[in-house]
matplotlib code that plots the C-alpha trace (Angstrom):
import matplotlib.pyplot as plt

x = [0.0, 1.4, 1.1, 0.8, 0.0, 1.0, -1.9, -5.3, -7.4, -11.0, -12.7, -11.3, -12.6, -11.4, -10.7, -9.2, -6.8, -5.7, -5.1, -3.3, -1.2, -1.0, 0.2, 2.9, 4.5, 4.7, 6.1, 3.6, 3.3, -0.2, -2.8, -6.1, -8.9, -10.9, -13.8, -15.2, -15.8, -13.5, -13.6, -17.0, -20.0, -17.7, -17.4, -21.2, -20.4, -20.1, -18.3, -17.0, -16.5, -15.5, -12.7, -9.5, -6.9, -9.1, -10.7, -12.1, -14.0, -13.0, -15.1, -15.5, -14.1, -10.8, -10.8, -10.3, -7.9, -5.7, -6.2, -5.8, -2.9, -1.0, -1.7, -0.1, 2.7, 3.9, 3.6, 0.5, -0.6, -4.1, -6.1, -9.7, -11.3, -14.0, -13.8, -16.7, -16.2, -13.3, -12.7, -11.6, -11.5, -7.6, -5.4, -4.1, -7.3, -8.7, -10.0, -11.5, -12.2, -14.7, -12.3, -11.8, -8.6, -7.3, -5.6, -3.9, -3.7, -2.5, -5.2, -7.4, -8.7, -12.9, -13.6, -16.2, -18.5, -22.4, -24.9, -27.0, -30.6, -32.5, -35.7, -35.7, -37.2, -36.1, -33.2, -32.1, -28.8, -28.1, -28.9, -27.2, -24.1, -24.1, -25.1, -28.5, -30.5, -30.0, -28.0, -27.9, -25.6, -26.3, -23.1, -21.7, -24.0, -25.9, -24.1, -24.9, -28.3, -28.1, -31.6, -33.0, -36.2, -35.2, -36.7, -35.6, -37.3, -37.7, -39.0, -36.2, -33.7, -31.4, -33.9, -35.0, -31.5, -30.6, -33.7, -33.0, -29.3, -30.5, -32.8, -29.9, -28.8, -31.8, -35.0, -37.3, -37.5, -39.9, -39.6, -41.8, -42.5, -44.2, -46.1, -48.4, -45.7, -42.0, -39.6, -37.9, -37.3, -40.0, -37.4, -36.3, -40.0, -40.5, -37.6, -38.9, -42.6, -41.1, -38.8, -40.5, -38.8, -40.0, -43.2, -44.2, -46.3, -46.8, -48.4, -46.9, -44.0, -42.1, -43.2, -41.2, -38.4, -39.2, -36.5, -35.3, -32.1, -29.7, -28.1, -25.6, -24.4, -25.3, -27.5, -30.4, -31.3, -34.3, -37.5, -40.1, -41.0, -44.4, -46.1, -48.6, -50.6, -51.1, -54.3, -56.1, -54.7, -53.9, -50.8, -49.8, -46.4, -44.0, -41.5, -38.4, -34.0, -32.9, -34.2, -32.2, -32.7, -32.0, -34.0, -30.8, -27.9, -27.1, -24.1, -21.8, -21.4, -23.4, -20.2, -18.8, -22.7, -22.1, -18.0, -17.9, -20.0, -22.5, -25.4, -29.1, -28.6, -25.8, -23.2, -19.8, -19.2, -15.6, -13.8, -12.4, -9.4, -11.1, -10.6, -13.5, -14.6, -11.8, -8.2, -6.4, -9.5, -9.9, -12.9, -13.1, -15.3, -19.2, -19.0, -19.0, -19.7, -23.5, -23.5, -20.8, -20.8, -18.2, -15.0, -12.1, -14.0, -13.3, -10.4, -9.4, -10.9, -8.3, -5.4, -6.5, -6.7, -3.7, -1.4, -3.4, -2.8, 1.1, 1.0, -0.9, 1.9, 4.4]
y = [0.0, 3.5, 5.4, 9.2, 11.4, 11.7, 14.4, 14.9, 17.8, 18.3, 21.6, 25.5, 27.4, 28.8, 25.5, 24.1, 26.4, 27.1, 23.0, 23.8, 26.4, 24.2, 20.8, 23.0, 24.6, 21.4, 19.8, 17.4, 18.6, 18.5, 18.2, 20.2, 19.7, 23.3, 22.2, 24.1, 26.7, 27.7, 29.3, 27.7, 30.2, 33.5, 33.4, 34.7, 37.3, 41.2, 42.3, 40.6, 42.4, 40.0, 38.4, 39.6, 41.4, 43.7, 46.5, 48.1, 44.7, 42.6, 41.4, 37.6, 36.4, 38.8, 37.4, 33.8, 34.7, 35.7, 32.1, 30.7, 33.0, 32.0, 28.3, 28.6, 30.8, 27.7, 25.3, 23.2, 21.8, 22.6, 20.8, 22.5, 19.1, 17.6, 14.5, 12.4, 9.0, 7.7, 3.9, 3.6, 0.4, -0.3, 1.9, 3.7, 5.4, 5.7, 9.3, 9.9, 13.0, 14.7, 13.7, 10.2, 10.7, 8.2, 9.2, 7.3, 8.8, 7.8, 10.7, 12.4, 16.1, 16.4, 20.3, 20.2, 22.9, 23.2, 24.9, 27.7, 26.3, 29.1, 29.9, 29.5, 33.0, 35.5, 37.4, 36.2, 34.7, 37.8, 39.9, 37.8, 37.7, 41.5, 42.9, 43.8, 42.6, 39.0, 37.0, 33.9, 34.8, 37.5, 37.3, 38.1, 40.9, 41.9, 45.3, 46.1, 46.7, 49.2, 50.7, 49.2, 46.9, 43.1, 40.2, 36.8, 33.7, 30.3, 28.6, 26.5, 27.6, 29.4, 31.7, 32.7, 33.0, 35.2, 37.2, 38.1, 38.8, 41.3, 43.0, 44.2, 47.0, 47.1, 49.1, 46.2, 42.2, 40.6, 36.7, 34.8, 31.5, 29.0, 26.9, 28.1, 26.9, 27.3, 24.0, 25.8, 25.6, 26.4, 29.5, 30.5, 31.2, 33.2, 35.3, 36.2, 36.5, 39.4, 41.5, 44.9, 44.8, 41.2, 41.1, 37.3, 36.8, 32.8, 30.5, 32.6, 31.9, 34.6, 33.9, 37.7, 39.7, 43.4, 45.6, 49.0, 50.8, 52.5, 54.7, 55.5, 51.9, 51.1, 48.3, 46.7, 46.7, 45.0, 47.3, 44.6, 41.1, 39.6, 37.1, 34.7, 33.5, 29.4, 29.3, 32.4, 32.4, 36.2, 38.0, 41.4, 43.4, 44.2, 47.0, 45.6, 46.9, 43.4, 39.2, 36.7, 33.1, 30.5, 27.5, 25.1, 24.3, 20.7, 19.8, 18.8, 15.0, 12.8, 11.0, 10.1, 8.5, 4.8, 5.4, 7.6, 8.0, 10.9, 12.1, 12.3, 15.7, 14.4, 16.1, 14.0, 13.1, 14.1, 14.6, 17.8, 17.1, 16.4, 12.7, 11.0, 7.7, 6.7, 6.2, 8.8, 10.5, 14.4, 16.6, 20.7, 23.2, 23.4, 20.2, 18.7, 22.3, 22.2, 25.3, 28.0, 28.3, 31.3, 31.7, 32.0, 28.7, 27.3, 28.1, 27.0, 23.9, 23.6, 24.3, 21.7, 19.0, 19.7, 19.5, 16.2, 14.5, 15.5, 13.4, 10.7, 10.4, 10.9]
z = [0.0, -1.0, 2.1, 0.6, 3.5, 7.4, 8.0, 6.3, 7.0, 5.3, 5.5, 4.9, 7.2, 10.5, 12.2, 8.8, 8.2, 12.0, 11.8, 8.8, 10.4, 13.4, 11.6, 9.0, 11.6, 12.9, 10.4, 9.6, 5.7, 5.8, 3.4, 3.1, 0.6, 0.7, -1.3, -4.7, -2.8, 0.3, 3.8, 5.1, 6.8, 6.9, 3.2, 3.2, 6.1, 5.2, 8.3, 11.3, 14.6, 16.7, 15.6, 17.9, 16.2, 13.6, 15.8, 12.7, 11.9, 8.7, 5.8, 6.2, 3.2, 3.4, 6.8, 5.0, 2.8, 5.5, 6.7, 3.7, 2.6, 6.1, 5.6, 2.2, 3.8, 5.6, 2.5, 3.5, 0.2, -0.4, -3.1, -4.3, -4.3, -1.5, -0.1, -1.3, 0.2, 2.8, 3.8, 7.6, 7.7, 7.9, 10.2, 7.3, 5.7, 2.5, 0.9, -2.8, -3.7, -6.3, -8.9, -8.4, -6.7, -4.2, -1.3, 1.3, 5.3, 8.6, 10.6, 9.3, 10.6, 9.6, 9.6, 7.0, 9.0, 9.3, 6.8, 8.6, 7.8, 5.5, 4.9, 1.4, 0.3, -3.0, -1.8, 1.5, 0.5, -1.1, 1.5, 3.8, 1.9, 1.4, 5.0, 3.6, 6.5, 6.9, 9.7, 11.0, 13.8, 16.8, 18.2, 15.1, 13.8, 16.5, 17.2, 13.7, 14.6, 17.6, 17.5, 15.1, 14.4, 14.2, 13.6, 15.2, 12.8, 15.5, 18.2, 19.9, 22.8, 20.2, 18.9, 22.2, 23.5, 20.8, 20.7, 24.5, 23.3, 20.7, 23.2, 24.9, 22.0, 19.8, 20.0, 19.7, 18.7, 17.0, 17.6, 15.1, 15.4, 12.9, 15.8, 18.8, 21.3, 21.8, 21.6, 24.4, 27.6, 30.3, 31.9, 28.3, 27.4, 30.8, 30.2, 26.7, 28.3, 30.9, 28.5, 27.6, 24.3, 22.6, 20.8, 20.3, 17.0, 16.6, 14.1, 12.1, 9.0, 6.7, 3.6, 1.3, 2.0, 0.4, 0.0, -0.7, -2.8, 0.1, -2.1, -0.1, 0.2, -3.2, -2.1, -1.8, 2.1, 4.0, 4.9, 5.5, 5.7, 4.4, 7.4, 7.1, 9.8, 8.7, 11.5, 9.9, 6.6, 6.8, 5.5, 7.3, 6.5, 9.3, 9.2, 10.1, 10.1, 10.0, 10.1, 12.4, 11.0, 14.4, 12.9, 13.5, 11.6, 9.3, 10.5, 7.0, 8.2, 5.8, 4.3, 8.1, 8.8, 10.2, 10.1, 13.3, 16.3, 15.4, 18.1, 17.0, 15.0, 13.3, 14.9, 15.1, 19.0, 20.1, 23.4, 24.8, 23.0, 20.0, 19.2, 17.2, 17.9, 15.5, 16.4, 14.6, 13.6, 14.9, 14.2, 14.8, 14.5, 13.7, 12.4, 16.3, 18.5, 18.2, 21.2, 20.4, 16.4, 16.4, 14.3, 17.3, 18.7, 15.8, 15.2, 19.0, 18.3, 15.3, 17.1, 19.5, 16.7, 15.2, 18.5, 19.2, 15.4, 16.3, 19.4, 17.6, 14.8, 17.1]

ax = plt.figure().add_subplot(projection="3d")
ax.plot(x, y, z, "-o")
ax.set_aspect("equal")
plt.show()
């Protein structure tokens, strides 16, 4: 068998190429496939504020590119492939890639993300992608919409959690719901029911996005959202600054089903020091964080991974 790689890593965004980072400087001369399209979530992200080290924000996808360019900078060899099928049956594991590739790899680190669940409407990747009024993440852009009228789409602990975050800076939250009852928790719910600034509009699902031209921007921003009441079968328009989408994230794990121990959501299951049920096998990232979702947890996470595969080859 032609053993081709010490280090694997699968995924490009923030815990990918910290790994990468990680595992060159290392020595390791790792590998990372970065997918057709690279840097994961924060490619669809106009500004980031949070990120330490860029107190006048950064886009998200320049933000990447320094990852990626740093990576590079330290001669990990990155191939733009995915891995669409991997064999771990041996102790030295099997990849293939999207172009038929065979790849050969004593560990293996899985940072292939999670995909923001959408609501499928006209408009709202673009206006996601541009800073036009749609987010999936509070933390993230939350401060962007210091008061302003917002919008918070689900019914689960999330969406309440980051409706109650948003309350803190913006003039009002409306937290819309599809169902007559939350999925959350009993003191979640009673925290939402005693803030001043929360209106609660349920059985209830966002069915348009309506826009206007900011000229001053040069794009098209959010003004409104269509609702439609699925008991009463009535629309009504709501003036709104800004939509937060918390209906749950996919975590990018389907090829890893029945290889490695996932939970119920399909989240891979890892230890604090990031070991899969796998020997050798290392995942980071949103792929296994189903709580934090944030770029420098990821990119922790990474690190971690990396300084564990070193001890693991070691």
């Amino acid at each position: 068998m032609n053993i081709n790689e010490n280090l694997t890593i699968i995924g490009s965004g923030p815990a990918g190429w910290t790994a990468a980072i990680y595992a060159a400087r290392a020595h390791l001369n790792p590998i990372l496939f970065e997918g057709e399209i690279s840097g994961g979530q924060l490619m669809n992200t106009s500004i980031v504020e949070n990120f330490p080290g860029f107190p006048d924000g950064i886009n998200g996808p320049d933000l990447m590119m320094k990852f990626r360019n740093q990576a590079l900078s330290l001669n990990t060899r990155v191939i733009s492939t995915s891995i669409k099928k991997i064999n771990l049956n041996n102790n030295i594991y099997k990849l293939i890639d999207s172009n038929d590739k065979i790849y050969f790899s004593k560990s293996i680190i899985i940072a292939t993300g999670a995909t923001s669940k959408l609501l499928g409407l006209p408009k709202e990747k673009e206006l996601m992608s541009t800073g036009g009024g749609v987010s999936v993440c509070a933390t993230c852009d939350g401060p962007l919409y210091k008061d302003c009228d917002i919008a918070v789409i689900g019914g689960g602990d999330s969406a309440l959690e980051e409706a109650l975050h948003l309350s803190k800076f913006t003039k009002s939250v409306t937290l819309i719901h599809r169902r007559k009852e939350f999925r959350a928790s009993k003191i979640m719910i009673e925290k939402i029911k005693n803030n001043n600034k929360i209106n609660i509009i349920l059985d209830s699902i966002v069915i348009n996005l309506i826009t206007k031209k900011n000229t001053q921007l040069d794009l098209e921003i959010l003004s409104h959202i269509e609702i439609k009441n699925i008991i009463k079968n009535k629309n009504t328009k709501l003036s709104i600054d800004g939509i937060f989408i918390a209906i749950g994230h996919t975590p990018n794990s389907h090829i890893f089903n029945n290889l490695l121990k996932l939970d119920d959501t399909g989240f891979i299951i890892t230890n604090n020091n990031m070991h899969t049920s796998k020997k050798g096998i290392f995942a980071c990232g949103d792929v296994q964080d189903k709580i934090y979702k944030q770029a420098i947890t990821a990119a922790g996470s990474g690190c971690i991974a990396a300084l564990e595969a070193e001890k693991f080859l070691i």
